[in-house]
C-alpha positions, -999 to 999 in steps of 0.1 A, spaced: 71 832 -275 72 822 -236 82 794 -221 49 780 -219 43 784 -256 75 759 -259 68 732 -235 33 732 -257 56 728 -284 78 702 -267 50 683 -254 34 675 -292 39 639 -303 65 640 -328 88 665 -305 88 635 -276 97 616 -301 128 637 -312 135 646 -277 137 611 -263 153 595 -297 191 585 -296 197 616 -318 228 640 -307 216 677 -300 235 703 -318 239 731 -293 253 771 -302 265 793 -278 288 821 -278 325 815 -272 348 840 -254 357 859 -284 320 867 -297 323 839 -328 291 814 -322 300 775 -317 280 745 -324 292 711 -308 272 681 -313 263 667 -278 239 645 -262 217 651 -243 182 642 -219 153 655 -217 139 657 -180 116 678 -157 111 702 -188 147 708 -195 176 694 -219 201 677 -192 235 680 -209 268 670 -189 306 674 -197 344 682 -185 342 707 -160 369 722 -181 357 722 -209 355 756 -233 319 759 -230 311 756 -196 330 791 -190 317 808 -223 279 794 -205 287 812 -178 296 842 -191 264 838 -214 242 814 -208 214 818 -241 220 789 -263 204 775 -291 195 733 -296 185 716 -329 174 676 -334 169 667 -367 165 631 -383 180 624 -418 151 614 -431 134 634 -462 118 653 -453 132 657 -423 122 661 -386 136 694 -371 131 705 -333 148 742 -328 150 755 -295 159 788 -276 168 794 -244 191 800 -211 216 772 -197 224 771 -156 252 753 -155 268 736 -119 296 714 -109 290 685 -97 314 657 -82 319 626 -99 299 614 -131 259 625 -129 235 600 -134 220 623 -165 259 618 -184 253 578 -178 217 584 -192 224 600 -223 255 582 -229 231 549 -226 213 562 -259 249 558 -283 273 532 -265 261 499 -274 253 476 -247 280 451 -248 305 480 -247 286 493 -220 305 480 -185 337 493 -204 327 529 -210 314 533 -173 346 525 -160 365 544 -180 344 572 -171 341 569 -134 377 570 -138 384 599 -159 359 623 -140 365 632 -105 341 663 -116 315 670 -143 296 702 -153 262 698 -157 241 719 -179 204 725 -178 188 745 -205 154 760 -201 135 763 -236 122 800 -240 114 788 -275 109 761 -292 96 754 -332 93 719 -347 96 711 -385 78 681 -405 79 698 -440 36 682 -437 21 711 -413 50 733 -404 76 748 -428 108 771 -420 92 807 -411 107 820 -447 90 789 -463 57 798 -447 56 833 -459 63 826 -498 34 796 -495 15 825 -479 20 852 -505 10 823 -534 -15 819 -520 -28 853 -513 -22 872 -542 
């Protein structure tokens, strides 16, 4: 798949509505010593790209830089359930102070009377961020109605093909 093959996957209706829910991404990448991680983190969508911003310390921004192909799901816990899967590359830069896309996402899970609170406590705590933009090279999307898991596919496929 190429990347435009995955924004025509992002752009359908029902991955908008995952990608601009108040869902947390789960997003794998490789750590230093090979073993995959998986972090839940939030996360914008904007200009094509998942927006994702944290410590400048923190473990993954290093282990993105040393290797920046990640993987993203959004699911819903709904039965059956909503699945976006993505593939791609993360760029990752330090910025100074909070960016606006860490506010943003941050909007979608602190409520709004705890809101003044958390921005303070933030602009405080961060003199730096790392902001990560991940390109999708991939992208699949899951309703159980008119897509099923790739295994899934092939066994209703071989039923019904004998």
């Amino acid at each position: 798949m190429d990347r435009q093959a995955a924004l025509r996957v992002l752009a359908t209706p029902l991955a908008q509505e995952l990608l601009h829910s108040d869902l947390l991404s789960r997003l794998a990448y490789l750590g230093p010593d090979g073993y995959p991680r998986v972090v839940p983190i939030g996360y914008i969508w904007k200009d094509g790209r998942f927006v994702v911003c944290t410590a400048w310390n923190a473990p993954k921004v290093k282990a993105l830089q040393a290797n920046p192909r990640v993987a993203l799901s959004i699911d819903t816990q709904t039965q059956p359930p909503h699945i976006l899967l993505v593939r791609g590359n993360a760029g990752v830069e330090q910025v100074n102070g909070v960016p606006d896309e860490y506010l943003e996402a941050s909007r979608k899970a602190v409520p709004q009377p705890q809101w003044s609170a958390f921005e303070t406590q933030v602009r405080g705590l961060y003199d730096q961020m790392a902001r990560i933009s991940i390109t999708a090279e991939w992208a699949k999307l899951i309703d159980f109605e008119t897509t099923l898991p790739s295994a899934v596919e092939e066994l209703v496929s071989r039923r019904s093909h004998p």
